[in-house]
C-alpha positions in Angstrom: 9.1 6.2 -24.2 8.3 4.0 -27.1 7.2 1.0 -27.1 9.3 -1.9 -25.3 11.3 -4.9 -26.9 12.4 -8.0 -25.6 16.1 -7.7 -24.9 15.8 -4.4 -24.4 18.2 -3.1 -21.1 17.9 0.4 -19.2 18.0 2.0 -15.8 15.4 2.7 -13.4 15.3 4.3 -9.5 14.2 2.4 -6.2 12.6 4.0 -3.7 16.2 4.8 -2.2 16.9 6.5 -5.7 19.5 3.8 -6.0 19.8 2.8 -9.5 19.6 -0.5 -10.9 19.7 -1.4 -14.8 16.6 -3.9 -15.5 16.5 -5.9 -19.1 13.1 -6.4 -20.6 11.9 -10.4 -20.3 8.5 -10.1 -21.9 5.7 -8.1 -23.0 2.3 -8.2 -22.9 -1.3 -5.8 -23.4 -4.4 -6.4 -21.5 -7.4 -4.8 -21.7 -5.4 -1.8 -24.4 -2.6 -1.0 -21.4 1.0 -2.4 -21.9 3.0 -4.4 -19.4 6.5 -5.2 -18.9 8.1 -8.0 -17.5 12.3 -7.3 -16.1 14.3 -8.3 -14.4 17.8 -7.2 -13.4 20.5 -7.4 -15.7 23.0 -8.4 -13.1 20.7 -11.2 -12.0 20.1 -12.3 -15.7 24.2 -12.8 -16.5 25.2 -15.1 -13.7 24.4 -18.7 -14.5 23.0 -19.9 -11.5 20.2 -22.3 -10.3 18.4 -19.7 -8.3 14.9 -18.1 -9.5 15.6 -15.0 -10.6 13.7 -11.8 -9.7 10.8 -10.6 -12.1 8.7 -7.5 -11.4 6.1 -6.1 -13.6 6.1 -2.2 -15.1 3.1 -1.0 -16.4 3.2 1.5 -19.5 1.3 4.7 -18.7 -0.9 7.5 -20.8 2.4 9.3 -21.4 5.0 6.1 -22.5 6.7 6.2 -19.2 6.9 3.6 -16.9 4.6 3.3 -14.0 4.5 0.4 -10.4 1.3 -1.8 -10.6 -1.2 -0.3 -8.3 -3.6 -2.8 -6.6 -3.2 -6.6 -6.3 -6.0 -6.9 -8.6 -4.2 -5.5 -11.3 -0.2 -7.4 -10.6 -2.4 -10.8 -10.3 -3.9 -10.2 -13.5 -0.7 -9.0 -15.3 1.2 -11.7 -13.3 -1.5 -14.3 -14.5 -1.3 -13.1 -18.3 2.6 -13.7 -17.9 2.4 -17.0 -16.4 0.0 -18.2 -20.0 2.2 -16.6 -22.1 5.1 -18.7 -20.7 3.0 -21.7 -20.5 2.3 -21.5 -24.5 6.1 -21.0 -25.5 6.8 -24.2 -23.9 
């Protein structure tokens, strides 16, 4: 896979194989690994007061997409998000 943009839209699998189509909300490297940060594209088209739902894809050896592992690992990514955020506004 190459490398992810903003804006960017495409399908991925649950655990239930039931497929959902996420948009890309942000990126970000740490430490020389890339993160992701979707959400669903459903979810990011209604207009609604609601927090949306945001989960975090990591970018593995090969390009493809991979879950966060530990807690360790989703705070820091999660943590790295929540600066980014914090400096665009």
């Amino acid at each position: 896979m190459e490398k992810l943009e903003v804006g960017e839209a495409f399908t991925i699998s649950d655990e239930n194989d039931a497929e959902q189509e996420v948009e890309v909300i942000g990126t970000v490297t740490i430490e020389g690994t890339d993160y992701a940060a979707v959400s669903f594209v459903e979810d990011l088209q209604t207009e609604t007061d609601e927090d949306i739902d945001i989960f975090f894809l990591k970018v593995d050896v090969d390009g493809d997409l991979a879950a966060i592992d530990s807690d360790e690992e989703f705070e820091k990514v999660s943590s790295a998000f929540d600066e980014m955020l914090n400096e665009e506004e």
